[in-house]
N, C-alpha and C positions, 0 to 999 in steps of 0.2 A: 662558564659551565658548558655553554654550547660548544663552543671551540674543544675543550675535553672530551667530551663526547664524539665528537667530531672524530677525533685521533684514531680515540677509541674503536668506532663502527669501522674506520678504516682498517684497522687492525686484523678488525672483523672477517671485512672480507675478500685477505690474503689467503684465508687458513683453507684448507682442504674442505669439501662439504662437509662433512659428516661433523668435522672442527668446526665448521662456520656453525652450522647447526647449535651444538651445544653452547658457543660462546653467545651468539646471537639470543638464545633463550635464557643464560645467566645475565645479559645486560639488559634485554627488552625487561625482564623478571624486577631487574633492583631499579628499573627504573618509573615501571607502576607499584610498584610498594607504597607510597605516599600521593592518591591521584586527586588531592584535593590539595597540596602545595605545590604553585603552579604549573596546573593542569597541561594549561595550553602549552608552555615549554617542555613539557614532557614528552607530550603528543608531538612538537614539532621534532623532538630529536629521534623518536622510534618514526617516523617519516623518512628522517634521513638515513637512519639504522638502514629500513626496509629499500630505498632506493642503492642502496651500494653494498645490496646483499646479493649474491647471484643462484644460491638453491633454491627452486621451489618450495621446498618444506620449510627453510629458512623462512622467508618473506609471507606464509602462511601463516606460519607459528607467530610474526612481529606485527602482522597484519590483526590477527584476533585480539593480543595486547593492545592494540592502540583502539579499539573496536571497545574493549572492556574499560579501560584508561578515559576515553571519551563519555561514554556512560556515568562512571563510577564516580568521575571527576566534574562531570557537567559542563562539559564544552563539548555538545555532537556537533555544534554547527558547523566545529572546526573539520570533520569526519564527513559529513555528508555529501560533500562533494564528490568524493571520491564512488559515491555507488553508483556513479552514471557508467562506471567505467567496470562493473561486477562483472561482464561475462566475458571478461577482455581476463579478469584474472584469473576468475575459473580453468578457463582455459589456459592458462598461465601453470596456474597451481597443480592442476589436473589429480584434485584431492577426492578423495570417498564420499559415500552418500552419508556416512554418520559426521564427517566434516561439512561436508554440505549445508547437514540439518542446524548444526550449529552456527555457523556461518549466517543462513536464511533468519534465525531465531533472534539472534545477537542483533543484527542489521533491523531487524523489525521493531526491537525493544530502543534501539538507540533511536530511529526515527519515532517512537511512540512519545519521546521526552520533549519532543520539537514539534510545537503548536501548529505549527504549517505544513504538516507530513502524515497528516491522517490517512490520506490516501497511498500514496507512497510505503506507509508501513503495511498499513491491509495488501499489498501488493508481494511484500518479503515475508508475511506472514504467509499467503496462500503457497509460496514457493514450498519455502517451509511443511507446509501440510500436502502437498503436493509430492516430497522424495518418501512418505509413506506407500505411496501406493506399488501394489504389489508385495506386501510385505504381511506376513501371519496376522491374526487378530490382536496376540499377545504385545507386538509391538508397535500395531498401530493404536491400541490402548494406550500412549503411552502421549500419543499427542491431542486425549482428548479434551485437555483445560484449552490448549492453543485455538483447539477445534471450535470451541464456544468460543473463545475471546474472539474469533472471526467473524462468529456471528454477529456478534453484538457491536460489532465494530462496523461490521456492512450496515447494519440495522440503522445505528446511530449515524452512520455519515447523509450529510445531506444533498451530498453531486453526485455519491455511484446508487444507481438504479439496477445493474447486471450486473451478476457474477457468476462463477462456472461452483459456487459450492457444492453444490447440488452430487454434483458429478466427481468429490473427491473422497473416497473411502476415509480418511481419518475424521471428515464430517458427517457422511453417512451413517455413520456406528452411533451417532446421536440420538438415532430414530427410534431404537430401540432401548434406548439405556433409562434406565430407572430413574439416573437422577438429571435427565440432560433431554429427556423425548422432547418438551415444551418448548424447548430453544430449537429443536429442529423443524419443530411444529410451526414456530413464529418466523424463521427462516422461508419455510416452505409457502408462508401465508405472502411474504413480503417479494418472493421472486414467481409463483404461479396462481395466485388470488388477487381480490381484489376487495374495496374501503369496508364491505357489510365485512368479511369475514376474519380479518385485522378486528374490528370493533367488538365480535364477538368472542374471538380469544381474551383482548385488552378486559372486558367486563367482567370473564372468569377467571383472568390469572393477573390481575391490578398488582398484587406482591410479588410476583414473581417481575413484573417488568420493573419496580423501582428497585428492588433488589439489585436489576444490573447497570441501576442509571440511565433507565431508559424515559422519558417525556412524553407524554402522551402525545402532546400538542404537535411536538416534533413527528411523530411515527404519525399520524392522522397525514400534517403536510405530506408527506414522504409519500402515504399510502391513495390520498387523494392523485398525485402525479402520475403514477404507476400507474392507477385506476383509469387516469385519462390515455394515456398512452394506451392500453391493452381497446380501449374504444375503437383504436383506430383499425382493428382487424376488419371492420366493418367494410366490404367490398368496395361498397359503391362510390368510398372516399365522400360521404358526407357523415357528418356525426349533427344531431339534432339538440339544440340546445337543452332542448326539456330530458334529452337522452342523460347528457350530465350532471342535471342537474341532480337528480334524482341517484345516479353510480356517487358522485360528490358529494351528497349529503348538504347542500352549498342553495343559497338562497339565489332566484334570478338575476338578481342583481350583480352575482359575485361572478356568476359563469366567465364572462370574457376576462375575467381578473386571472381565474387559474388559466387561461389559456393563454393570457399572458407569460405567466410563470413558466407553464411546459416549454415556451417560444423562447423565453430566457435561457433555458436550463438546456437549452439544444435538444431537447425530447420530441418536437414535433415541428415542424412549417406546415404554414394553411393559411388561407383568406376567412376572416370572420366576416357572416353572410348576416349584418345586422337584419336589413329587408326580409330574408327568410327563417331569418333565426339558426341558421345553420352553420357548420366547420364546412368550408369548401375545399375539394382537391388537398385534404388533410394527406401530411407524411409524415411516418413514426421511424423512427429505429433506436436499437439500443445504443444506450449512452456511449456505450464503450466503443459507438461509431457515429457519434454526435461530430466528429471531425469533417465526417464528408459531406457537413450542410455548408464548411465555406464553400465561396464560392472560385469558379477555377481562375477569376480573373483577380483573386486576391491571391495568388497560389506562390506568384515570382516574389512579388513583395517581402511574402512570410520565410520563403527562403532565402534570398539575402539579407534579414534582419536574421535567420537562425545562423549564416552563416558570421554574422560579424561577432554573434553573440558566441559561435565555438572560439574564436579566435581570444576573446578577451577570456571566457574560461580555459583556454589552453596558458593564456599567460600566467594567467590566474595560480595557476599549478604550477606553471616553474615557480613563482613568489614565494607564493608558501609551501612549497617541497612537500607536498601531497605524493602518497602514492605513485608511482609512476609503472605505467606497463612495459612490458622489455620490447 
């Protein structure tokens, strides 16, 4: 059947563009009609389709089939490789912002089916709510379920501390809407507040947070970390144990536990001052630059282990006939 196909996509991409085009989208088409018998050979043959296609609109059009065929069929794992390489086709593609958004969308939902992509999708989601901006009210109304689902998904993750929501109009319109102010409310508590005012939202809106499978226990951990981090504004680079303890909500005993945690989580370095009870020569930054506490003499190391690791996913990609950019 591969071998057929094979012939076939060849066939493919003799024909004139506008030919390639329409034959490309009758085969990618009959070839996700059925994406639960199997899946993955399916996917691997619109791989091949898409490598020995040469129009941009072509290789667009067999790209999003294999994009829906992975979803729909339940093999993204076989798909996700290939989004390390998304701005390589963009520019490739060099498609519209309502391609775009679908694109951004499709990419987010297939990572949301793979357990280990939480972040990674919150990441195709924000793109996603991001080719809003600049655009009338009427149609950035239009991303506002996605808008929430970012929230709750920031909310719920428990490695990102930062994100730019704040700052993107399809999220903004949340603040005032009738049935969504609360989620931008708890948004706001969780990127510029701190543990008392999470606590007092959590006591007044209890249904509205299980509503969106939100955990208390979890959002408390989250909001305790956050709380510790924002201490660190504190000039003089000491923070006073009874200072957190009391921001924490957190028994004496427990103090150096969370700051353990932050020390984990990359949120902060510091000397705990057991003798004075103090965070000594404490340093904070946001998560989303927790990278620059390695240190620079582990720097060569981490680049020859990234570089062997391109190699083996470069081969990776000739194997299984992923995607490939021109």
């Amino acid at each position: 059947l591969e071998c057929i196909f094979t012939v076939i996509c060849n066939l493919a991409s003799k024909l004139e563009n506008l030919d390639e085009f329409e034959v490309a989208k009758l085969v990618s088409t009959k070839i996700t009609q059925q994406p639960n018998d199997k899946p993955a050979l399916r996917l691997k043959i619109l791989f091949n389709l898409y490598n020995l296609l040469g129009g941009p609109d072509s290789r667009f059009f067999v790209y999003m089939q294999a994009l829906n065929l992975a979803l729909n069929g339940k093999v993204v794992d076989h798909i996700i490789p290939s989004f390390k390489k998304i701005d390589c086709f963009l520019k490739e593609w060099n498609i519209g912002v309502k391609d775009q958004r679908n694109l951004f969308l499709t990419i987010a939902n297939v990572l949301k089916e793979s357990k280990s992509s939480g972040k990674y999708s919150f990441k195709f989601l924000t793109k996603y709510l991001a080719t809003f901006s600049g655009e009338d009210s009427y149609i950035i109304s239009e991303a506002k379920e996605e808008a929430v689902r970012s929230v709750i998904e920031f909310v719920k993750a428990p490695d990102m501390f930062q994100c730019d929501l704040l700052d993107i109009p399809a999220v903004a319109q949340l603040e005032k809407d009738s049935k969504y102010a609360l989620v931008y409310q708890l948004l706001k508590i969780f990127l510029t507040q701190k543990l008392d005012a999470y606590l007092e939202f959590q006591a007044a809106n209890s249904t509205l947070m299980k509503s969106y499978g939100l955990v208390h226990e979890d959002c408390i951990t989250k909001m305790r970390l956050i709380s510790l981090v924002d201490l660190g504004s504190n000039e003089s680079g000491q923070i006073p144990y009874a200072l957190i303890k009391d921001t924490l909500r957190i028994n004496d005993d427990e103090v150096e536990l969370w700051v353990v945690k932050a020390i984990t989580a990359k949120l902060m370095d510091c000397k705990m001052d057991q003798m004075n009870q103090l965070l000594q020569r404490a340093h904070f930054w946001p998560a989303s630059m927790a990278v620059s506490s390695i240190k620079t003499s582990n720097m060569e190391g981490k680049g020859n282990v990234a570089s062997l690791i391109s190699t083996i996913q470069a081969n990776k990609v000739v194997e299984e006939g992923l995607p490939a950019g021109k």
